[in-house]
C-alpha positions in Angstrom: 25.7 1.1 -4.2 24.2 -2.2 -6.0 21.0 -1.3 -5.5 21.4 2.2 -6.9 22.9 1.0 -10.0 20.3 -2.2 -10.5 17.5 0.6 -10.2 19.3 2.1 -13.1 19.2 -1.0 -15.0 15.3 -1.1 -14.8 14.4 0.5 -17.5 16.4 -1.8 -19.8 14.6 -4.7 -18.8 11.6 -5.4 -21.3 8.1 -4.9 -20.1 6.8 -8.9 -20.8 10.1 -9.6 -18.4 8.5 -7.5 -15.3 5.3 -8.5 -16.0 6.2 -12.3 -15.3 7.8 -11.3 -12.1 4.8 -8.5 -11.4 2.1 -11.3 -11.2 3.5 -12.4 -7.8 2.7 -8.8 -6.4 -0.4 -8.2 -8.5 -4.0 -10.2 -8.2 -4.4 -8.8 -12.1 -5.8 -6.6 -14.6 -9.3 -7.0 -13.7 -11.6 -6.7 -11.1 -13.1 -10.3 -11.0 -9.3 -11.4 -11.2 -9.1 -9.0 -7.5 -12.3 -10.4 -5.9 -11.4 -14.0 -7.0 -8.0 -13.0 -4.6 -10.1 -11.5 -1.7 -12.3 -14.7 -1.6 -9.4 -16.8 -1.6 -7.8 -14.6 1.4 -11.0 -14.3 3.3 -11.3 -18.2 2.9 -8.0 -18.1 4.8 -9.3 -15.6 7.6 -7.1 -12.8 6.0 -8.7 -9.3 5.1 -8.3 -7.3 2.1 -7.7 -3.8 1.4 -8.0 -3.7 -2.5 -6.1 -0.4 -4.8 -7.0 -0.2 -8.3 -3.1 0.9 -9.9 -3.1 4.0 -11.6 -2.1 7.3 -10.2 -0.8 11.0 -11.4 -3.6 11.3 -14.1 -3.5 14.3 -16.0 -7.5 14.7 -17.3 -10.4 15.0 -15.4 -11.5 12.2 -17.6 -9.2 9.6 -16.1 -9.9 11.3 -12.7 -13.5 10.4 -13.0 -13.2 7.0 -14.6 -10.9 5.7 -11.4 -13.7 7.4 -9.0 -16.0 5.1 -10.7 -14.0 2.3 -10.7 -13.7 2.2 -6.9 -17.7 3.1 -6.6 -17.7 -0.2 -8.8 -15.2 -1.8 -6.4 -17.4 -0.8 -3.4 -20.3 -2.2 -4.9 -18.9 -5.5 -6.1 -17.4 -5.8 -2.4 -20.9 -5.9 -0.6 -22.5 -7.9 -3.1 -19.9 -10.4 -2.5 -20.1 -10.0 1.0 -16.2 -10.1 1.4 -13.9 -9.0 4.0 -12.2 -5.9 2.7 -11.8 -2.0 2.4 -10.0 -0.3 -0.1 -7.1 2.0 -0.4 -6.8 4.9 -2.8 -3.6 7.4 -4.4 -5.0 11.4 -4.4 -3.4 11.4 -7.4 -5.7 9.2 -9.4 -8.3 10.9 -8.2 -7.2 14.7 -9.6 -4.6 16.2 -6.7 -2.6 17.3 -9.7 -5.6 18.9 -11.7 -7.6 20.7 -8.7 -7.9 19.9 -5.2 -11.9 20.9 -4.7 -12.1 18.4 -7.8 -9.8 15.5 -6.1 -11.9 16.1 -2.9 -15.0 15.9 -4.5 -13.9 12.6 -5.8 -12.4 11.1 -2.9 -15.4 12.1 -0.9 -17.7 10.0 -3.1 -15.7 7.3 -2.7 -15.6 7.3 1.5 -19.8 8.7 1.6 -20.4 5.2 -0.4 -18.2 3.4 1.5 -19.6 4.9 4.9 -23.1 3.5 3.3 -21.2 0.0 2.7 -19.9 0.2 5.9 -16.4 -0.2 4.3 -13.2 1.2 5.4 -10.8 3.2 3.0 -7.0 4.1 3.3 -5.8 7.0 1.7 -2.6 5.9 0.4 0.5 8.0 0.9 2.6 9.2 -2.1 5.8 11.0 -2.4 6.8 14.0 -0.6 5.7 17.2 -2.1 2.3 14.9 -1.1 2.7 14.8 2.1 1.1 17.9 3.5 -1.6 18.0 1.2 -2.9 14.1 1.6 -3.1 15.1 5.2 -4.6 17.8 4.9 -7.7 15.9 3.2 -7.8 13.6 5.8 -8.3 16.3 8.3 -11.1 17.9 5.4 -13.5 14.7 5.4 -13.4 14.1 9.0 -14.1 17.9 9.5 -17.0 17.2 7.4 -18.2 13.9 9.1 -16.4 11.1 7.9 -14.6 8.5 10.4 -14.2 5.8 7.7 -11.0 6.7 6.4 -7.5 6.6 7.5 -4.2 7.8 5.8 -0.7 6.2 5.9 2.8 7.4 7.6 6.0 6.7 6.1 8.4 5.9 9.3 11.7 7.3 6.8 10.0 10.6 6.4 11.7 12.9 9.2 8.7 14.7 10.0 6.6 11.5 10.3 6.8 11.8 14.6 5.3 15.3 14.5 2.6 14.3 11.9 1.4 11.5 14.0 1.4 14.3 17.1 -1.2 16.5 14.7 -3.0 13.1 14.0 -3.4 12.5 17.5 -6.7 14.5 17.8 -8.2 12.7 15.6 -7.5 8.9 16.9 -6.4 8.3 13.4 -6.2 4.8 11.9 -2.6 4.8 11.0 -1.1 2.6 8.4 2.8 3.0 9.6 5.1 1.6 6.4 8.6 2.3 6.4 8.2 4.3 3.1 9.1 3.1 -0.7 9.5 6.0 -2.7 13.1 7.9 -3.4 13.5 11.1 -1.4 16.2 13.2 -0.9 18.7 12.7 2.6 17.4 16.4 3.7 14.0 14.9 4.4 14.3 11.2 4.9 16.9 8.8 6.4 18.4 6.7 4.2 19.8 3.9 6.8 18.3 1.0 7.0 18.7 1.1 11.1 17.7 4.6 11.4 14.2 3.7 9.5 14.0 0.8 11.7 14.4 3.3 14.6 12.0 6.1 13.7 9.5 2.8 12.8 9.6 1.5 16.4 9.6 4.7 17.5 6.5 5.6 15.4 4.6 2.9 16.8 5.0 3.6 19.9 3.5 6.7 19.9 0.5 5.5 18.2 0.1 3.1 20.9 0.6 5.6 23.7 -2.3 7.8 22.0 -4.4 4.9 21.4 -4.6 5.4 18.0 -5.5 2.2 15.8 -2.1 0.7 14.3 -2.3 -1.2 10.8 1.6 -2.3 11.5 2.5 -2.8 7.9 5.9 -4.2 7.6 8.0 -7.8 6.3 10.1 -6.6 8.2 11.1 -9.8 11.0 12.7 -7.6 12.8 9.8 -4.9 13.1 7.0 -7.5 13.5 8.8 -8.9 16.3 9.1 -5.9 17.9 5.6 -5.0 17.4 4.4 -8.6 18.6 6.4 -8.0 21.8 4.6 -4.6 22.5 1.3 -6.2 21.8 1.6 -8.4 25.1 3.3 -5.8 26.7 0.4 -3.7 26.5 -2.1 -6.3 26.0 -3.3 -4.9 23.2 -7.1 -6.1 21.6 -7.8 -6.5 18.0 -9.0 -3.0 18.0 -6.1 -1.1 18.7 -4.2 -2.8 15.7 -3.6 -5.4 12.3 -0.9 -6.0 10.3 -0.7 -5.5 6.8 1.4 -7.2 4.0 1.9 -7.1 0.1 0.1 -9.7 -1.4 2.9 -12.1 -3.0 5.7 -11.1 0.2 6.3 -13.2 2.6 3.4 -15.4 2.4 4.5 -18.0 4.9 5.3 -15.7 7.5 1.9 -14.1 7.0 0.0 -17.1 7.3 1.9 -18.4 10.5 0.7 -15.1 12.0 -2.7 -15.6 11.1 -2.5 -19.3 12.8 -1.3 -17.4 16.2 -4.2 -15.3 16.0 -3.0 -12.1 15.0 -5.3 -9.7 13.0 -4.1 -9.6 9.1 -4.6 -7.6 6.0 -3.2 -7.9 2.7 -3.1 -5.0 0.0 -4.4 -6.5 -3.3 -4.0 -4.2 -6.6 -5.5 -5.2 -9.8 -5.2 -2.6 -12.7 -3.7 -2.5 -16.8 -1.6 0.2 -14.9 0.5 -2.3 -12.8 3.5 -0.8 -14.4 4.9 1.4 -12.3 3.9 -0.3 -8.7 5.6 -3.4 -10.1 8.8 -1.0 -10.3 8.9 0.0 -7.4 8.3 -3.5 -5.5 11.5 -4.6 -7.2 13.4 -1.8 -6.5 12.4 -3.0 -2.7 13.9 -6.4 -3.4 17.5 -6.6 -5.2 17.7 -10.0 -5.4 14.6 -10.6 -7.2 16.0 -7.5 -9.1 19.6 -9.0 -9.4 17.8 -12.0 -11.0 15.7 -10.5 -13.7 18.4 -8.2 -15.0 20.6 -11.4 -15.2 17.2 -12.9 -17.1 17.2 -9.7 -19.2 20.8 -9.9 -20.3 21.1 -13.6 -20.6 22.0 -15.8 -23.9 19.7 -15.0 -27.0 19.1 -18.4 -27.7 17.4 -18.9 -24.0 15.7 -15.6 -24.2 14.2 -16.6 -27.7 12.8 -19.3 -25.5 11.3 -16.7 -23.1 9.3 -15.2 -26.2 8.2 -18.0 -27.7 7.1 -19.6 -24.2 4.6 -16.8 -24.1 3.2 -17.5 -27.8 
């Protein structure tokens, strides 16, 4: 009930406020400010899976100018020689203009990443995306490409029979627990049912061998999947895990030190808005804080202002 009502709150809280708390989550607004993260990671035998922020565009325009960005991102990648992929939202790329035009795009991206020998995530949205992000998946690997993976959001209740249709294909599988806000019909809403479906979830891509980026803070979860690792004696090819950047940073390097594979998602983008909003709406005490920050004496939040000049 406190986390609904904080969530409501959010849009009261000033944009320079979000932003402060937004840099934690967000390697910055431009693309050297992303690679200089990734070389810092890789320095630290951590991989990279790098989104530029920006998603349901409305103009081919914009549609175009983010497929260039990432053919920019690819290219800046390899020159650099760094250890990282990249992840991308169909909706930045046109789903909601045309879906031959999206596909064109996204399949630009993945034909110059095949050439860069570079891996790309399609990122999972909200629901009424489901289907049709799957169903491009399934289009580009009709059509030859193996590079690419999609993601499957373990509080969606048909997330055990997608990864059944998946199967086929030995899909790389990034399995979250799922951010966005979706309606009791179609997705638990307990926090121990998610955790549930999640193990569950992961078990099944184990069974069908199919490669698991385990991305969860979650201690609870990474336990779990740590335990099933030995079990199974799993190599680095059958999995990774994957974390926010700015979450649970010591935790993620002590798995590093024990050897396990990991990734880190690093966005960068003037359009760090919205993901910002939705990381705090993941975390109510960082949320809890801000609003108190928000709401707090004039004379201290004159300070804030004239702190940032």
């Amino acid at each position: 009930m406190l986390n609904a009502v904080l969530s409501k709150l959010l849009p009261l809280i000033p944009r320079p406020i979000v932003w402060r708390v937004a840099q934690q989550y967000i390697a910055g607004e431009t693309l050297d400010d992303a690679l200089r993260v990734i070389r810092h990671l890789n320095a630290h035998n951590i991989k990279a899976t790098v989104d530029v922020l920006g998603e349901f565009v409305h103009s081919r325009q914009q549609a175009t100018a983010a497929r260039d960005m990432y053919l920019t991102v690819l290219d800046a990648l390899e020159a650099q020689q760094l250890k990282s992929g990249i992840s991308v939202k169909l909706t930045s790329l046109g789903m909601d203009i045309d879906e031959d035009f999206c596909y064109d795009n996204l399949k630009a991206v993945v034909a110059k990443a095949r050439q860069r020998h570079r891996f790309v995530r399609i990122d999972m949205e909200n629901s009424p995306y489901t289907t049709r992000t799957l169903q491009m998946y399934k289009r580009l690997r009709a059509d030859g490409y193996d590079n690419v993976g999609v993601v499957i959001q373990a509080y969606l209740k048909r997330s055990p029979q997608d990864i059944e249709d998946l199967a086929q294909y030995r899909a790389s599988v990034r399995l979250c627990k799922g951010i966005y806000n979706e309606p009791p019909e179609i997705a638990y809403q307990d926090r121990e049912e998610i955790r549930a479906q999640f193990k569950k979830l992961l078990l099944m891509l184990f069974d069908y061998q199919m490669f698991a980026a385990i991305a969860t803070h979650d201690e609870q979860l990474i336990r779990f999947a740590i335990a099933e690792i030995h079990k199974r004696q799993l190599t680095f090819r059958s999995y990774e895990f994957q974390m926010l950047l700015g979450v649970r940073e010591r935790r993620r390097n002590q798995l590093v030190r024990q050897g396990y594979p990991l990734r880190v998602y690093v966005p960068f983008g003037k359009d760090w808005y919205g993901y910002s909003i939705r990381r705090l709406k993941e975390n109510p005490y960082m949320l809890w804080s801000i609003i108190k920050n928000t709401f707090r004496s004039p004379q201290k939040l004159l300070k804030t202002k004239s702190d940032k000049g």
